[in-house]
Structure formats: structure tokens, C-alpha cells
N, CA and C atoms as a LAMMPS dump frame, in Angstrom:
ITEM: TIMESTEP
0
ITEM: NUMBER OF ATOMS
384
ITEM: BOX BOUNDS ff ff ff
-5.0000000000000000e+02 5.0000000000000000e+02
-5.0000000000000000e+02 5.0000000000000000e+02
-5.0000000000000000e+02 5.0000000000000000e+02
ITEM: ATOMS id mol type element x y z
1 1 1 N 312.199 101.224 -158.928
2 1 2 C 311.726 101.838 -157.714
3 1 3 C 310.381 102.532 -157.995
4 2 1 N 309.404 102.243 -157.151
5 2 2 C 308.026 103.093 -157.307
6 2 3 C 307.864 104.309 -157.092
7 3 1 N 307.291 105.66 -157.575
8 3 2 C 307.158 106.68 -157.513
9 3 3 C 305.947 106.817 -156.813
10 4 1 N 306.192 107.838 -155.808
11 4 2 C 304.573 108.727 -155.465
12 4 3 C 304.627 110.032 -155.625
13 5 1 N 303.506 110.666 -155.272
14 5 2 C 302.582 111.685 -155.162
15 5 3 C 302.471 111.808 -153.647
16 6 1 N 302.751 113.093 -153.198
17 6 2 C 302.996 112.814 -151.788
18 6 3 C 301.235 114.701 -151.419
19 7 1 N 300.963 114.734 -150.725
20 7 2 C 300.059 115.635 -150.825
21 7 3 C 299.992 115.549 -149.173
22 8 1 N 299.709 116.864 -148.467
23 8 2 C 299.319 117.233 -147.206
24 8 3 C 297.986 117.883 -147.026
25 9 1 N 297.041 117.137 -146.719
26 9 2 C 295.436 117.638 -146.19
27 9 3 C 295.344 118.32 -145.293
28 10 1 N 294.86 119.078 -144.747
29 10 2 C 294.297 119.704 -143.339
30 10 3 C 293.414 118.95 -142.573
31 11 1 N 293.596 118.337 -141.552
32 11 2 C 292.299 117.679 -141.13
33 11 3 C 291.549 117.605 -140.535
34 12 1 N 291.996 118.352 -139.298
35 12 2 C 291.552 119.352 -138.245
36 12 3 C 291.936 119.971 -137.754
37 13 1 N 291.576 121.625 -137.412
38 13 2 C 292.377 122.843 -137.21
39 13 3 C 290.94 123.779 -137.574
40 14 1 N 291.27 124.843 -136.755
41 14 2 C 290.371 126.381 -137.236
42 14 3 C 291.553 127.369 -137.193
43 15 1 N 290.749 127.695 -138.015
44 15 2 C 291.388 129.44 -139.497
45 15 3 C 290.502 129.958 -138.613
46 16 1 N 290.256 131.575 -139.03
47 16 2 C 289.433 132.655 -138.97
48 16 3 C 289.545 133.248 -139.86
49 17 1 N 289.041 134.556 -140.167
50 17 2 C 288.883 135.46 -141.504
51 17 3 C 289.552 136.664 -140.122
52 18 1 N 290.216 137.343 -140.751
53 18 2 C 290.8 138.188 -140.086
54 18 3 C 289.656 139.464 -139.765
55 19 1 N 290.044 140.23 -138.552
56 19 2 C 288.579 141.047 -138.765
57 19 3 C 289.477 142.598 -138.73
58 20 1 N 289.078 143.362 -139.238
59 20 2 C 289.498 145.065 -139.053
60 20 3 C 288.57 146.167 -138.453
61 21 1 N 289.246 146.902 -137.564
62 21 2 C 287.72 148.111 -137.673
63 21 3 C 288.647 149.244 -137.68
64 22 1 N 288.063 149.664 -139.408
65 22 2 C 288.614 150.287 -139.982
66 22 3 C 289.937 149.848 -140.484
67 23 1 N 291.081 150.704 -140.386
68 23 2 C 292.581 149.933 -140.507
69 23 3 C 293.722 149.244 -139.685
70 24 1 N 292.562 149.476 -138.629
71 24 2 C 292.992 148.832 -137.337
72 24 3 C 292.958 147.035 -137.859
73 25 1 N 294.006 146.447 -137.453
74 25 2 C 293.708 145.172 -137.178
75 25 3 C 293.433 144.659 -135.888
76 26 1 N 292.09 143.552 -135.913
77 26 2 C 291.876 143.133 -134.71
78 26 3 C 292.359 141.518 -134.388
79 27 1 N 293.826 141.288 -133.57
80 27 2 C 293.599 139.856 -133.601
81 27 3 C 293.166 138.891 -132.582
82 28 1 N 293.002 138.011 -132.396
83 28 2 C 291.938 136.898 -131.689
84 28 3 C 293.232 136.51 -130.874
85 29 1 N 292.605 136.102 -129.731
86 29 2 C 293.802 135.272 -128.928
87 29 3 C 293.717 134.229 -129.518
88 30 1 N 294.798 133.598 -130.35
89 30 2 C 294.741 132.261 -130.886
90 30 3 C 294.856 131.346 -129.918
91 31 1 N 295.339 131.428 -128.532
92 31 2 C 295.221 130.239 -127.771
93 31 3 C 293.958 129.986 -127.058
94 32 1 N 293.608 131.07 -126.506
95 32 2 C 292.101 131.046 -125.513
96 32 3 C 291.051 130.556 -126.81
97 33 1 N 291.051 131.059 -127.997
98 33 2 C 289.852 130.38 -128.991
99 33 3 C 290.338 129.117 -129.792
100 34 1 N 291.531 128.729 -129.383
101 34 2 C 291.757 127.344 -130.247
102 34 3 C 292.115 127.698 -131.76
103 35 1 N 292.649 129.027 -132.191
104 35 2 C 292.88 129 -133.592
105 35 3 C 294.465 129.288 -133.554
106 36 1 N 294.787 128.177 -134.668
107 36 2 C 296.144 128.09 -135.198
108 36 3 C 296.684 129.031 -136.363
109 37 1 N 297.591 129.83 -135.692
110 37 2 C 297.711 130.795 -136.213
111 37 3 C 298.398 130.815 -137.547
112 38 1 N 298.722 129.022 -138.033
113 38 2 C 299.463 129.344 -139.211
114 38 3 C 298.1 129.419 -140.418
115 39 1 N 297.3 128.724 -139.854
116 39 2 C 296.058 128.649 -140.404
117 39 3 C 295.087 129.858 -140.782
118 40 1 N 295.06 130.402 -139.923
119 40 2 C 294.736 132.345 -139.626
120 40 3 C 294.927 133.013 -140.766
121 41 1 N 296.715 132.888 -141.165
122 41 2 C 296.803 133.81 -142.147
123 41 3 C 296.605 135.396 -141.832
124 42 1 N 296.923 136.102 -142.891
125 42 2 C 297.036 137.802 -142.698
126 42 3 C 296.289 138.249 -143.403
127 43 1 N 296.451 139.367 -142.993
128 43 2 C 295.797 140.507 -143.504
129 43 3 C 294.378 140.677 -144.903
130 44 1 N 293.282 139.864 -144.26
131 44 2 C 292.002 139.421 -144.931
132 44 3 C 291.886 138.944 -145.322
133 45 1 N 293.065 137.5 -145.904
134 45 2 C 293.274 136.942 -146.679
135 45 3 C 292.362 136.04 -146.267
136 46 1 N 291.581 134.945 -147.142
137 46 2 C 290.785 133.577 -146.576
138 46 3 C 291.942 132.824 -145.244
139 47 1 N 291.295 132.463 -144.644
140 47 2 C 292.569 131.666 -143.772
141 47 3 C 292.251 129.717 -144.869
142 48 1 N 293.747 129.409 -144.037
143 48 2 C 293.52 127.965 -144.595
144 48 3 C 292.317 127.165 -144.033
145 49 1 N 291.857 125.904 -144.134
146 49 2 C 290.605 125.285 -143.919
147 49 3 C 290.622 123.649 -144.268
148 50 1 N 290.208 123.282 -143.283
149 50 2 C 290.146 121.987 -143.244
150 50 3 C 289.878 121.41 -144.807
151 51 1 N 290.427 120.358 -144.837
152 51 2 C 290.338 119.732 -146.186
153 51 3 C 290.905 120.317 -147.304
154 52 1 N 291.497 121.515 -147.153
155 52 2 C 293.143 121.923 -148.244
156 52 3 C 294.181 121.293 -148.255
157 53 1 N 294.511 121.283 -149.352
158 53 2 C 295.328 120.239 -149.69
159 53 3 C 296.607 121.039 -150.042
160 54 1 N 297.936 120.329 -149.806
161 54 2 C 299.216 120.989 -150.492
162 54 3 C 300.175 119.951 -150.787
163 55 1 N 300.771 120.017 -152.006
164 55 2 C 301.378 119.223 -152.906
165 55 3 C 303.115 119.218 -151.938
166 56 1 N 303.568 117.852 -151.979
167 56 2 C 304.954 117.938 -151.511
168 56 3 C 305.847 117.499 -152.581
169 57 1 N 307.099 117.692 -153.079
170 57 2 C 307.605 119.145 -151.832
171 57 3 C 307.333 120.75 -152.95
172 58 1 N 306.568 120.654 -153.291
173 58 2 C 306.061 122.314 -153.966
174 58 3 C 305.579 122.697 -153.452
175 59 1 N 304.653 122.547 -152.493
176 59 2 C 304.11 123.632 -151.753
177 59 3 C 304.949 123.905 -150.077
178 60 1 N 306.221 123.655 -149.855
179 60 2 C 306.279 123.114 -148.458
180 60 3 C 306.522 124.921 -148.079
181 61 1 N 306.378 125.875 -148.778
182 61 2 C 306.779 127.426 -148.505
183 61 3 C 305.13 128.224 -148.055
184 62 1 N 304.152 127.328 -148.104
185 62 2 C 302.922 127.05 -148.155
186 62 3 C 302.604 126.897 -145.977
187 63 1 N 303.324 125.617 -146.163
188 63 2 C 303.141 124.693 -144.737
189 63 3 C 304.3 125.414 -143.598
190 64 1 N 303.519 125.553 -142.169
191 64 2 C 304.149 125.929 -140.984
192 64 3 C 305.326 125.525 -140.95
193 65 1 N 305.773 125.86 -140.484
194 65 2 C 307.767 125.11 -140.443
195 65 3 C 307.755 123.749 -139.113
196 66 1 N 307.327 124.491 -137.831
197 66 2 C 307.179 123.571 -136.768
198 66 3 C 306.213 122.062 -137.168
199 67 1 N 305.117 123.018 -138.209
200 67 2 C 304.463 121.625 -138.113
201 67 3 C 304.943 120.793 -139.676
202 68 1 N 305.782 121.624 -140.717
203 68 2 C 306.416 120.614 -141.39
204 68 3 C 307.997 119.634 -140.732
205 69 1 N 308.055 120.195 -139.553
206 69 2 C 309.323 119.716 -139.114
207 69 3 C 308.526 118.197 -138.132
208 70 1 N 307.355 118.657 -138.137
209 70 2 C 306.643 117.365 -137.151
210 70 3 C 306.339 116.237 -138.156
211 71 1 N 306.203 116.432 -139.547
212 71 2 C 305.505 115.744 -140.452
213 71 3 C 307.031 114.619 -141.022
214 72 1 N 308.251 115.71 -140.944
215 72 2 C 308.967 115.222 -141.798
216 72 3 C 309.65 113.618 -141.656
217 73 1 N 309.922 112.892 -140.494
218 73 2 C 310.065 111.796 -140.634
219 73 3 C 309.145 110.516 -141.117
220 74 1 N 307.813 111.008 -141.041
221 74 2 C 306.357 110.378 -141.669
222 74 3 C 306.409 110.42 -143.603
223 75 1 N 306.861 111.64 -143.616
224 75 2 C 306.488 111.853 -145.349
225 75 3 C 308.561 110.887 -145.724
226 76 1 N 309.425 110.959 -144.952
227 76 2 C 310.394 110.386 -145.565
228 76 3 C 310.42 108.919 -145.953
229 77 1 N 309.242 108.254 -144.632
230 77 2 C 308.978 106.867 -144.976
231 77 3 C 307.823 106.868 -145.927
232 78 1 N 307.362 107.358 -146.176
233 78 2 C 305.789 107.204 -147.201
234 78 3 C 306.553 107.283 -148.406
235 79 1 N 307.505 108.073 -148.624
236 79 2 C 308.423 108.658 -150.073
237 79 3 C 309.042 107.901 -150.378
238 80 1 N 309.818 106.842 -149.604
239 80 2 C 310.725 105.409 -149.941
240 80 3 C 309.672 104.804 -150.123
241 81 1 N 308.575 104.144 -149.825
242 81 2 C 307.562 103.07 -149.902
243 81 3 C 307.714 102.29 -148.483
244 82 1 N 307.468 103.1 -147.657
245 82 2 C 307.671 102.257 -146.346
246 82 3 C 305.95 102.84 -145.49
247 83 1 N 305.648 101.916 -145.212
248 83 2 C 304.848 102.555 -143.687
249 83 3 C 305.02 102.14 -142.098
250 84 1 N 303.871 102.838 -141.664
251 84 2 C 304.02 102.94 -140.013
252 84 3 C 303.42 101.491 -139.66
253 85 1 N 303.554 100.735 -138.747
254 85 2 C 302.589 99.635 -138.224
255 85 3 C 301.256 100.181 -137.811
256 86 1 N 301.175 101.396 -136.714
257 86 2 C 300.202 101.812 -136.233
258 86 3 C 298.774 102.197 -137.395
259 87 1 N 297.894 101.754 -136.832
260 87 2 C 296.355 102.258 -137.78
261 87 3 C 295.673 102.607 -137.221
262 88 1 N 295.437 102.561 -135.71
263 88 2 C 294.288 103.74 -135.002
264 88 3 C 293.095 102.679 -135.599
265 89 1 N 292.56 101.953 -134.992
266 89 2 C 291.139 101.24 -136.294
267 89 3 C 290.371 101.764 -135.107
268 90 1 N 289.309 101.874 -135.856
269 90 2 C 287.961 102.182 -135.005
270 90 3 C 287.865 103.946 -134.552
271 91 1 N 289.321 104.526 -135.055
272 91 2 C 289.003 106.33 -135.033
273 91 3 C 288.94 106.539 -135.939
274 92 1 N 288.632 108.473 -135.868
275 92 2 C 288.375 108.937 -137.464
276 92 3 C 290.329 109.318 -137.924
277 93 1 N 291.546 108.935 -136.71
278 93 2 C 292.589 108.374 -137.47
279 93 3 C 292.993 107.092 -138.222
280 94 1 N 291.975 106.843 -138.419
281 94 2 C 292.653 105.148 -139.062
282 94 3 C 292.922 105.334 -140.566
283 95 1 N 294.049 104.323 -140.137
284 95 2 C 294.57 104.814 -141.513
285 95 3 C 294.393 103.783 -142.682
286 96 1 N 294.873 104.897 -144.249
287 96 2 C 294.72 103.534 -145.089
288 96 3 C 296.096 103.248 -145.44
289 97 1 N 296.109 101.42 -145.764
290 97 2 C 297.943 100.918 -145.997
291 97 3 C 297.246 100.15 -147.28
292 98 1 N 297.821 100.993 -148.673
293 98 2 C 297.95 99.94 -149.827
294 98 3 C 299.234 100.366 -150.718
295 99 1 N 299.992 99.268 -150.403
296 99 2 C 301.217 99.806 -151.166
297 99 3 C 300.858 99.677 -152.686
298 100 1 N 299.732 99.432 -152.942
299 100 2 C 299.785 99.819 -154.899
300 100 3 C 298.516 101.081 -155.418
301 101 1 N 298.265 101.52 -154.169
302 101 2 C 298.098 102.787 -154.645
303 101 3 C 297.569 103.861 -153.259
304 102 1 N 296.895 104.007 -152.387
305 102 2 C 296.78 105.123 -151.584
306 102 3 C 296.702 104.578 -150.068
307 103 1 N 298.237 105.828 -149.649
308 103 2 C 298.538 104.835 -147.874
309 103 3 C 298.41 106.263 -147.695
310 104 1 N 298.02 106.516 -146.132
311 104 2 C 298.039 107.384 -145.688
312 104 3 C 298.505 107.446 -143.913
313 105 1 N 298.848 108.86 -143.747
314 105 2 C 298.98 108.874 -142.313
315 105 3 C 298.791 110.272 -141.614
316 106 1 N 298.501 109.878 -140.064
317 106 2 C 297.881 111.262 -139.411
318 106 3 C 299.235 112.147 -138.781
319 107 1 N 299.207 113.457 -138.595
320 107 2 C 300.677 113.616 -137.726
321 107 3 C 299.446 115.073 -137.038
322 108 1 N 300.174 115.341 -136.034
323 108 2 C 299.472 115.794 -134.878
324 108 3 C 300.629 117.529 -135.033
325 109 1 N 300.419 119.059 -135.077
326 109 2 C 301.147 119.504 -134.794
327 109 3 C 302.049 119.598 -133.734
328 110 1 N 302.603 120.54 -133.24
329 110 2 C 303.675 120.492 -131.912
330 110 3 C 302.819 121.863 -130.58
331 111 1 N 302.197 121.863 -131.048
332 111 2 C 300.957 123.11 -130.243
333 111 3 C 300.477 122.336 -129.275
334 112 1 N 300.476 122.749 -128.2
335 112 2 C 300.166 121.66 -127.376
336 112 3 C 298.767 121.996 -126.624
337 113 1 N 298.549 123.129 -127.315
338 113 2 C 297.134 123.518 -126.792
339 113 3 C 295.869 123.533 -127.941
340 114 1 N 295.034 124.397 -127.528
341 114 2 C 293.602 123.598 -128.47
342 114 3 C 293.798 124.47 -129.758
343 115 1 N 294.991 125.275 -130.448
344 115 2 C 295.186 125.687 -131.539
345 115 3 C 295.895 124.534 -132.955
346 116 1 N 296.089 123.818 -131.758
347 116 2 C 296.951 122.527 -132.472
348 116 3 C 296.111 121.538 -133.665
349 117 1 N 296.798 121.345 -134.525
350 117 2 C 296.009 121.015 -135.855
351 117 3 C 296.615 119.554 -136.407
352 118 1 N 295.988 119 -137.185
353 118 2 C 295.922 117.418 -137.371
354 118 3 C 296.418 117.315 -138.824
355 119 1 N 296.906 116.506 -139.774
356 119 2 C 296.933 116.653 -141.121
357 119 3 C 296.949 115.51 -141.627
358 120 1 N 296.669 115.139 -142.702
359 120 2 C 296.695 113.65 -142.65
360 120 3 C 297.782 113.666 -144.225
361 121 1 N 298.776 112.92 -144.264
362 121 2 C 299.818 112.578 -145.237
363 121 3 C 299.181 111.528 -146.22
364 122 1 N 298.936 112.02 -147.285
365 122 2 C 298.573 111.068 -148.409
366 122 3 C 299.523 110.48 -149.788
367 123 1 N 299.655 109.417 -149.804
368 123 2 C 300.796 108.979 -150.503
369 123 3 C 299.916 107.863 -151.489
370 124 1 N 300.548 108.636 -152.999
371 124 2 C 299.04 107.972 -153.456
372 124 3 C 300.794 107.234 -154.859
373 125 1 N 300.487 105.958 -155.196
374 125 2 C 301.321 105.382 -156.256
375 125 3 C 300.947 105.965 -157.416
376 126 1 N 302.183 106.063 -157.935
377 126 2 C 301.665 107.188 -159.639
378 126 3 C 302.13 105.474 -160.229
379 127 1 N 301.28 105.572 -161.516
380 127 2 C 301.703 104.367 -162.002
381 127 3 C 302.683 104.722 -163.165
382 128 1 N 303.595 103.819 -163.556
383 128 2 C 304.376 103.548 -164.478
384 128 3 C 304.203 103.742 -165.82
């Protein structure tokens, strides 16, 4: 049976840097500005950012719950060696299908407004 490397990108989504005045915290309407609040993060911390990457399943304490619960039937077929038919050709979702070394796929969060964030599932063959 073939092994992968399973990894979760960010692919589109906005963070913010949290702002304070003084010890006051100030927070942003995450829906009226389009920022996803798992992305946001606390208390000054960098927020997450497009093109971060997180290792599965070690980082999944890392990743939103709603939007790892959106991902999870996508990463169960990438993890057997299976993919989707769909490829999106001609968007910036198209995907790549090589079962001997890097398939990938897009999953959309469950936000249904403009805070909602994109990730793309990378499933790369570890070799033998």
C-alpha cells in the first residue's frame, strides 16, 4: 500500500494583526471586513496567512474544527490513494492528479460569507 504526506495550505482567506489601545482589545467585525476569525487569532499574536501550511494529522489542533470537518471527507480519499474526478481547468482551482507523486485538492470553508476561506489539500507520495 502507498504512503503519503498529507499537508493543508491556506489559500485564500484574510488574518489581521490584532489591534489594542492600550489594554483594551479592539476587535474588527469579522463579517462586514471579510476576516475569518479562525485566521485572526488572539491576542497579538501574527494571525495565520495565506500560503501556511499544516501537516496532517499533527497539526489538526492547529486547524478550525468547522473547516476541518469540511475538509475531512477530501483528505480521507487523498489518504487511501483515491481522487476526485472534478479539476476546475482553466481556474486558479485546478487541480493537480498524479498518483506517483503530488495530487491535490481545493475545499471551500462552511462561512458563507466573505470571511470564508479556501485551502488547498496536498497529498504528496513519500517514496518507498
Amino acid at each position: 500500500m502507498n504512503r503519503y504526506q498529507i499537508e493543508i495550505e491556506i489559500y485564500e482567506g484574510k488574518g489581521g494583526r490584532l489591534q489594542k489601545h492600550g489594554d483594551e482589545i479592539i476587535y474588527p467585525d469579522t463579517t462586514k471586513e471579510g476576516i475569518c476569525a479562525w485566521m485572526y487569532r488572539g491576542d497579538g499574536q501574527q494571525s495565520y496567512r495565506v500560503g501556511q501550511r499544516f501537516r496532517y494529522p499533527d497539526d489538526v489542533g492547529k486547524i478550525c474544527p468547522w473547516l476541518l470537518a469540511s475538509m475531512d471527507g477530501f483528505i480521507k480519499v487523498l489518504r487511501y490513494g483515491g481522487t476526485l474526478p472534478w479539476n476546475y481547468a482553466g481556474t486558479p482551482y485546478e487541480k493537480v492528479m498524479d498518483s506517483e507523486g503530488v495530487t491535490t485538492e481545493f475545499v471551500r470553508c462552511p462561512d458563507p460569507s466573505a470571511s470564508g476561506i479556501v485551502v488547498k489539500i496536498i497529498r504528496t507520495k513519500i517514496a518507498d
